[in-house]
C-alpha positions as CSV (number, residue, x, y, z in Angstrom):
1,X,37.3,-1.4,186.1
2,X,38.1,-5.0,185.8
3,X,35.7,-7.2,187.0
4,X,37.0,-10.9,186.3
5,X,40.8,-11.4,186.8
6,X,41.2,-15.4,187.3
7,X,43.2,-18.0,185.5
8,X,46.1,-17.3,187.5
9,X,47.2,-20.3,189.4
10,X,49.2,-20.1,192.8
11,X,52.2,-22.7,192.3
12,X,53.4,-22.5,196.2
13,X,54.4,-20.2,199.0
14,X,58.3,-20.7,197.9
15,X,57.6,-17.8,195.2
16,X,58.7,-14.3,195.9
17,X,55.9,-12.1,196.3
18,X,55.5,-10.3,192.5
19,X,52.9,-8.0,193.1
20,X,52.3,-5.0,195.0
21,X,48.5,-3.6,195.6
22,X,47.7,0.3,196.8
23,X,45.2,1.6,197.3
24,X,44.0,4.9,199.1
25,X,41.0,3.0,200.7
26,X,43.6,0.1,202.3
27,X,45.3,0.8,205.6
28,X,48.2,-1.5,203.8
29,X,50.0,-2.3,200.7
30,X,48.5,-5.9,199.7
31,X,51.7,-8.4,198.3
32,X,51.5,-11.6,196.5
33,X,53.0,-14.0,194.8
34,X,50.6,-14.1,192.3
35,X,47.4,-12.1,191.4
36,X,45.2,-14.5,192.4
37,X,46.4,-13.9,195.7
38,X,45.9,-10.2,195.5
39,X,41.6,-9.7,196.9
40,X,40.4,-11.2,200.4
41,X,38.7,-14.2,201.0
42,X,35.3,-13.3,199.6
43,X,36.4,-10.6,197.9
44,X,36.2,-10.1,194.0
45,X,38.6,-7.8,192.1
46,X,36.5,-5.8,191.2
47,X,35.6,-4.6,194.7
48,X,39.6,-4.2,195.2
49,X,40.0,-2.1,192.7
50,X,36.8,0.4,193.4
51,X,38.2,0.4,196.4
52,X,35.4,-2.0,198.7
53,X,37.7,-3.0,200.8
54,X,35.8,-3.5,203.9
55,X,37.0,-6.9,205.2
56,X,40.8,-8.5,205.0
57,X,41.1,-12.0,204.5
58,X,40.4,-12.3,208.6
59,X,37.1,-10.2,208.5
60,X,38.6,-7.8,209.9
61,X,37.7,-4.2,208.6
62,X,40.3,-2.1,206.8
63,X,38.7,1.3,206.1
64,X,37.0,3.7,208.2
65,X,33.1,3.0,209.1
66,X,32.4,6.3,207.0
67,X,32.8,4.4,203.4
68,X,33.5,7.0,201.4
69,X,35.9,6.1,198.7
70,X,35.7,9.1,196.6
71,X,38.6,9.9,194.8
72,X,40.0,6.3,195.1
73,X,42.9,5.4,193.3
74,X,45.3,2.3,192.9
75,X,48.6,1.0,191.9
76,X,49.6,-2.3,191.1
77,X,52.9,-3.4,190.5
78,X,54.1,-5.9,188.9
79,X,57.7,-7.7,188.7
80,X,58.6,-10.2,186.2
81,X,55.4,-10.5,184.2
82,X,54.6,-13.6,182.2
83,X,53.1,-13.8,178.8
84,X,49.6,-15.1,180.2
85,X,49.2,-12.4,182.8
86,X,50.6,-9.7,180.6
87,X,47.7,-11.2,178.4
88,X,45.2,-11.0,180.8
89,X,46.5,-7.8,182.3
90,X,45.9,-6.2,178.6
91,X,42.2,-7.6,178.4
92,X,40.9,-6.5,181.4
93,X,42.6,-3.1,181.4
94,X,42.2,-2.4,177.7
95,X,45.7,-1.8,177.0
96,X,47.1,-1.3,173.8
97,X,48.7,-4.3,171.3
98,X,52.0,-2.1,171.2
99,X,52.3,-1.3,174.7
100,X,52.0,-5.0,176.3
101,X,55.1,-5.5,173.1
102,X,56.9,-3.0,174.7
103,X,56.9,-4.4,178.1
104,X,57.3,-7.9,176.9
105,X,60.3,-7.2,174.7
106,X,61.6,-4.8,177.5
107,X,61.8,-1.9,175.4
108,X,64.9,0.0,176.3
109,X,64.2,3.5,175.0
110,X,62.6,6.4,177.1
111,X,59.8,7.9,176.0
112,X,56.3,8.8,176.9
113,X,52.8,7.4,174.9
114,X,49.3,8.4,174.8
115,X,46.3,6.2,174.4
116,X,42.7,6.1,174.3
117,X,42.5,5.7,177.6
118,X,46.0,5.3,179.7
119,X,49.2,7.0,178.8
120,X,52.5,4.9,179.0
121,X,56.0,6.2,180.4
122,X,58.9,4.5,180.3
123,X,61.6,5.4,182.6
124,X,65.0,4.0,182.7
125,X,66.8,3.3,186.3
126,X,69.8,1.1,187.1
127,X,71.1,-1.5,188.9
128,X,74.6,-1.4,190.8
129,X,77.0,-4.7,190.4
130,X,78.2,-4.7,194.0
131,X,80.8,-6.7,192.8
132,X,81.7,-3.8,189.9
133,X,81.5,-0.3,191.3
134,X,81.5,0.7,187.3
135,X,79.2,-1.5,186.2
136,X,75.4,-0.2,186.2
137,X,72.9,-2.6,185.0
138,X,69.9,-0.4,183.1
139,X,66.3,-1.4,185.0
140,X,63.4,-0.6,182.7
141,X,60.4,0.9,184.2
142,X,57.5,0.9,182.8
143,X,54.2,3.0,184.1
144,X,50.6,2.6,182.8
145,X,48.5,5.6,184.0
146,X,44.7,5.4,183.9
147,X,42.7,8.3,185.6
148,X,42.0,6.0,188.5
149,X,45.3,4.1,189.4
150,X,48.3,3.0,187.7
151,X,50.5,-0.3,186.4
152,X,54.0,-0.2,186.7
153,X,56.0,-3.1,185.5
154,X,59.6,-4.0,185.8
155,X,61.8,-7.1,185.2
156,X,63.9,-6.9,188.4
157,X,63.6,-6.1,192.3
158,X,64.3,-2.3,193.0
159,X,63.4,0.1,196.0
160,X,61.7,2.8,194.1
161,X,57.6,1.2,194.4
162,X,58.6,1.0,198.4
163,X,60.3,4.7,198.2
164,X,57.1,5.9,196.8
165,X,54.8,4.2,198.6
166,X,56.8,5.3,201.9
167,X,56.5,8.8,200.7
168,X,52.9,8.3,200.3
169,X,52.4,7.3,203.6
170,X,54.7,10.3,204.6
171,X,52.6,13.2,202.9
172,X,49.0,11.4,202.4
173,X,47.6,14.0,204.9
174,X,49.0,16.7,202.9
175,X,48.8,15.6,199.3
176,X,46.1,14.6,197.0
177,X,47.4,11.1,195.7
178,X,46.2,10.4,192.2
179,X,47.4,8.5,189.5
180,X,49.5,11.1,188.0
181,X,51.2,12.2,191.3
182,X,52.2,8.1,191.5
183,X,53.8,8.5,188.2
184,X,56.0,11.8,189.0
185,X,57.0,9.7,192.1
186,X,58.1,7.1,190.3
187,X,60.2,9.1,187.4
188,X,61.4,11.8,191.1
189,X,62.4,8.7,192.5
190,X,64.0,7.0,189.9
191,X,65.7,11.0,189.3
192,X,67.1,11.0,192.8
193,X,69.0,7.8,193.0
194,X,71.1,8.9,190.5
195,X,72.3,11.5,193.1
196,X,74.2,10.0,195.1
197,X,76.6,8.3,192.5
198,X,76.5,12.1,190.6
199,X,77.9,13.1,193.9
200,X,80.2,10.6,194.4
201,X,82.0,10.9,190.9
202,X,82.3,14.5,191.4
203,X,84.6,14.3,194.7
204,X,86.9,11.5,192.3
205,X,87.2,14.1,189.5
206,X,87.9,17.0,192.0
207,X,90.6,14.8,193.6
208,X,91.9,13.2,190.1
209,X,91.9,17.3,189.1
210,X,94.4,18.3,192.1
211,X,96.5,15.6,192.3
212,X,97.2,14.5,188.5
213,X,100.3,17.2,188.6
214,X,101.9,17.3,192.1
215,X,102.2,13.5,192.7
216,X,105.5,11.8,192.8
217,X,106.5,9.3,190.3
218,X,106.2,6.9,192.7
219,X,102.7,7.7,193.4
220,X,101.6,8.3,189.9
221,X,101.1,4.1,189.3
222,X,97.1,4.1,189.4
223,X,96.5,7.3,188.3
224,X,95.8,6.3,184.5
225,X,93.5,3.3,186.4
226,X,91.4,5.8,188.5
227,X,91.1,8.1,185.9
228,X,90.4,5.3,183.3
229,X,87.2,4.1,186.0
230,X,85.6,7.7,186.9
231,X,85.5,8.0,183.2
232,X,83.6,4.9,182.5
233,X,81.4,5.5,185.3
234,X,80.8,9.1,183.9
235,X,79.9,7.5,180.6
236,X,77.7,4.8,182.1
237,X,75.5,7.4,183.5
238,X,75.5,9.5,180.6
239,X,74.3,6.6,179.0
240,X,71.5,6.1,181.4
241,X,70.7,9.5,181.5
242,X,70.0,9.7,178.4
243,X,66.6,11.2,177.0
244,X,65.1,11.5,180.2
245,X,65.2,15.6,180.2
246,X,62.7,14.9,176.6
247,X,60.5,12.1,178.7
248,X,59.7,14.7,181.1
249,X,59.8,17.8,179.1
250,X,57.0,15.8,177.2
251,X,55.2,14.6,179.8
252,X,55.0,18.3,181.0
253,X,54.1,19.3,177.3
254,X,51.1,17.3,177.4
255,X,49.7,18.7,180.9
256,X,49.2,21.5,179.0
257,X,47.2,19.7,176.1
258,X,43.6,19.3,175.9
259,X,44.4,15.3,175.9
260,X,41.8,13.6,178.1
261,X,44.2,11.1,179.4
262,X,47.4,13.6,179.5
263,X,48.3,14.6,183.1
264,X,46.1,16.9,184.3
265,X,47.7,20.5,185.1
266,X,47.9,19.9,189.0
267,X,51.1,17.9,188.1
268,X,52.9,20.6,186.0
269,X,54.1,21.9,189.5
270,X,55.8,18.6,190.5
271,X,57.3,17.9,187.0
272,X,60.8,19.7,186.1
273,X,63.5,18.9,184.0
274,X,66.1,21.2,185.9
275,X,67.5,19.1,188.3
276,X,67.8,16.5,185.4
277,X,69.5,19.1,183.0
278,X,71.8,20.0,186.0
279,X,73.0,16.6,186.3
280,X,73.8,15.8,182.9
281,X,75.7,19.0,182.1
282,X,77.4,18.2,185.2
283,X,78.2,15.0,183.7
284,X,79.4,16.5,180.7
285,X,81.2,18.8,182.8
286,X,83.1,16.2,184.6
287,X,84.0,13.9,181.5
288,X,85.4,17.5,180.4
289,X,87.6,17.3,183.7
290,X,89.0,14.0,183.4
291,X,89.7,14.6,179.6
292,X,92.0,17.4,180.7
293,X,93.3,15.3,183.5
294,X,93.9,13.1,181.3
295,X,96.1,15.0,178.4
296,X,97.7,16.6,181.6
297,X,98.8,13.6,183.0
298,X,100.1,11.4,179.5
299,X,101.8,15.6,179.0
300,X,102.9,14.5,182.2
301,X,104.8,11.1,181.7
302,X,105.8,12.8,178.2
303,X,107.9,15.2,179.8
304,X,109.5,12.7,182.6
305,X,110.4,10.5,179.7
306,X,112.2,13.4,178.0
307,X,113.9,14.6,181.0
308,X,114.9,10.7,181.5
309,X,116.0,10.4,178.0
310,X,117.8,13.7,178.1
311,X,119.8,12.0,181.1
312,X,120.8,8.8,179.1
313,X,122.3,11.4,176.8
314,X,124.2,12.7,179.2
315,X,125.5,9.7,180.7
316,X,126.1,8.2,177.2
317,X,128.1,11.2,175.8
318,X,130.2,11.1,179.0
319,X,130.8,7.7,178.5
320,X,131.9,8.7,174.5
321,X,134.3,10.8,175.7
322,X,136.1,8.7,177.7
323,X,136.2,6.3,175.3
324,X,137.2,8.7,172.7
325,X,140.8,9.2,175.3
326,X,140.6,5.3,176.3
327,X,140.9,3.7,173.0
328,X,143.9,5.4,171.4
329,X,145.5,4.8,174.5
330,X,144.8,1.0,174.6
331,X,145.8,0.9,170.9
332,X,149.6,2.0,172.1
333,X,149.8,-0.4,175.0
334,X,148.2,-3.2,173.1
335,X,151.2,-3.1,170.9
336,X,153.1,-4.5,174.0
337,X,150.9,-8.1,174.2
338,X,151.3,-8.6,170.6
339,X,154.8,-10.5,169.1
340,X,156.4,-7.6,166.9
341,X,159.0,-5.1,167.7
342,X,158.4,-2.1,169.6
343,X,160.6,1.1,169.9
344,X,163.4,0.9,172.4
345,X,163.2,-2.9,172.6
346,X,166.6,-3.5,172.5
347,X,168.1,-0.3,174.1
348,X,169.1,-0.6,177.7
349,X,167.8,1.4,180.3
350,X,163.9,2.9,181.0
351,X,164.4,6.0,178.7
352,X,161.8,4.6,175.9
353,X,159.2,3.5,178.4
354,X,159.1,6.6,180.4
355,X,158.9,8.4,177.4
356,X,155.9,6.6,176.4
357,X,154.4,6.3,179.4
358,X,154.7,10.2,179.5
359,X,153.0,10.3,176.1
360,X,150.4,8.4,176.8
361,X,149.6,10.8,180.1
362,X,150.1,13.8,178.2
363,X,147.5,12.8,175.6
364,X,145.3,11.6,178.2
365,X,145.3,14.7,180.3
366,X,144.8,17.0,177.2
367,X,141.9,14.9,175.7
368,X,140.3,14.6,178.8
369,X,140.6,18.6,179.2
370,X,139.4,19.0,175.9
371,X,136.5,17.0,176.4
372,X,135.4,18.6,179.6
373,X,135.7,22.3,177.7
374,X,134.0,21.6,174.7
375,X,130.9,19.7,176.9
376,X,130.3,22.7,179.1
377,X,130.6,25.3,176.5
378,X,128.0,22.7,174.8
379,X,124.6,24.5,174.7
């Protein structure tokens, strides 16, 4: 148990508070800015952290008059650690060279580590741009569990320490709270906010599935765009979701291990990688969708584009045809604008006109005729 944390100096009550303190003996979660802040005046750390918590910084009592603390444990967490109290952390607490580098560095990979005498679990959450429904932000969680309480570290404010310890407070008359059941919190918590956004994306697909071949082409504009964003926000979370099945299929591995500092076996009943298998095949099973949807709806615009095409065709063979009857036409009675002689110009009388007036007409009612019969019979 540590027995001299100091060194840390309080800069000013402007801070936010950084560190959370439970423990089964308090009637409260302790906060502070900083961890000098965390025992009551009086108080040393090591009798916060054995759990001698019999007077708050008022004198007022905080645990029943029976003082039993058997089976005590505690969590701190921490948010934002610096260098010196990572460094101090590590002293008192006898934590390993590689794990203080992993939290430092913010090591993004999920995995769980055992120890001499902790084992380390890092768990990967998220963080929503309110500002970009596809952007999600990946929130490193890092969980140091000791026999008798647990560190968890992370570089950015999220709900899951209050979730848990609200659940705590929930089922404490109910449930043995150890350090291993604060840890399984932590990762079912972290599990469960990715529900709601699983949810969500699965209504989109379903919709984006239905409608991608019976809109109107004047409601098919943001298709492409809202299939282009359910599929990044599919892959976002695939990303996230990553190798957090192997995390806890390891971490349920090793309850079954004769590791002194592995979970211990009344934990193997919380711990299950079902519901985290289920949502990434679901995943999977959506990206699938919106593929499809995809090909279906550029198949789509393909086709449209033929039949539009096909049209042009149409129109412009049409438009040959009467050319083809037109020009010849306009050839003859161009011959009258230009200075040379025509026939009949110096006969009297209408006969040569007529005549070629009556040409012309004849020609023009046969070609067009023509035309018309050789375009329908036209497979």
């Amino acid at each position: 148990m540590p027995s001299g944390i100091g060194g840390i100096i309080n800069t000013g009550h402007d801070r936010p508070y950084r560190f959370s303190f439970y423990s089964n003996a308090l009637s409260a979660t302790i906060h502070a800015r900083s961890i000098s802040e965390l025992p009551a005046e009086g108080q040393s750390f090591e009798d916060l952290f054995n759990g001698d918590h019999s007077k708050n910084g008022n004198g007022n009592s905080l645990v029943g008059s029976g003082g039993d603390f058997e089976g005590n444990t505690w969590w701190l967490d921490v948010q934002c650690p610096t260098d010196e109290e990572m460094k101090m952390l590590s002293k008192v607490f006898s934590i390993h060279p590689l794990t203080t580098e992993d939290i430092q560095m913010e090591e993004t990979r999920e995995k769980i580590e055992l120890f001499r005498n902790y084992y380390l679990v890092c768990f990967r959450s998220f963080d929503q741009d309110p500002y970009s429904p596809t952007h999600l932000e990946p929130l490193n969680m890092y969980i140091i569990v000791f026999r008798e309480g647990t560190l968890s570290f992370h570089y950015r404010p999220t709900p899951h320490p209050q979730n848990v310890r609200r659940r705590i407070t929930q089922l404490k008359d109910y449930i043995s709270v150890t350090s291993d059941w604060i840890s399984y919190a932590l990762i079912d918590d972290i599990t469960d906010a990715f529900g709601p956004l699983i949810q969500s994306i699965e209504y989109e697909v379903d919709s984006i599935d239905e409608l991608v071949l019976i809109l109107k082409d004047t409601e098919q504009s943001d298709m492409l765009r809202r299939i282009g964003t359910c599929r990044k926000k599919v892959m976002g979370l695939l990303r996230l979701m990553g190798n957090k099945a192997d995390v806890v299929k390891g971490l349920a591995k090793r309850c079954n291990e004769n590791w002194r500092v592995a979970p211990t076996s009344d934990i193997v009943r919380y711990i299950t990688q079902d519901h985290l298998i289920t949502m990434t095949q679901n995943l999977n099973h959506y990206e699938k969708i919106l593929s499809r949807s995809h090909s279906n709806y550029l198949a789509q615009i393909s086709i449209e584009m033929t039949d539009a095409n096909n049209q042009i065709n149409d129109v412009l063979s049409k438009l040959t045809a009467l050319g083809t009857v037109l020009i010849p036409m306009n050839l003859v009675t161009g011959l009258w604008g230009m200075n040379v002689h025509v026939p009949g110009q110096g006969v009297d009388g209408y006969a040569w006109f007529v005549s070629i007036i009556a040409g012309l007409v004849a020609f023009a009612v046969i070609g067009g005729y023509s035309t018309y019969k050789f375009m329908v019979r036209r497979p």
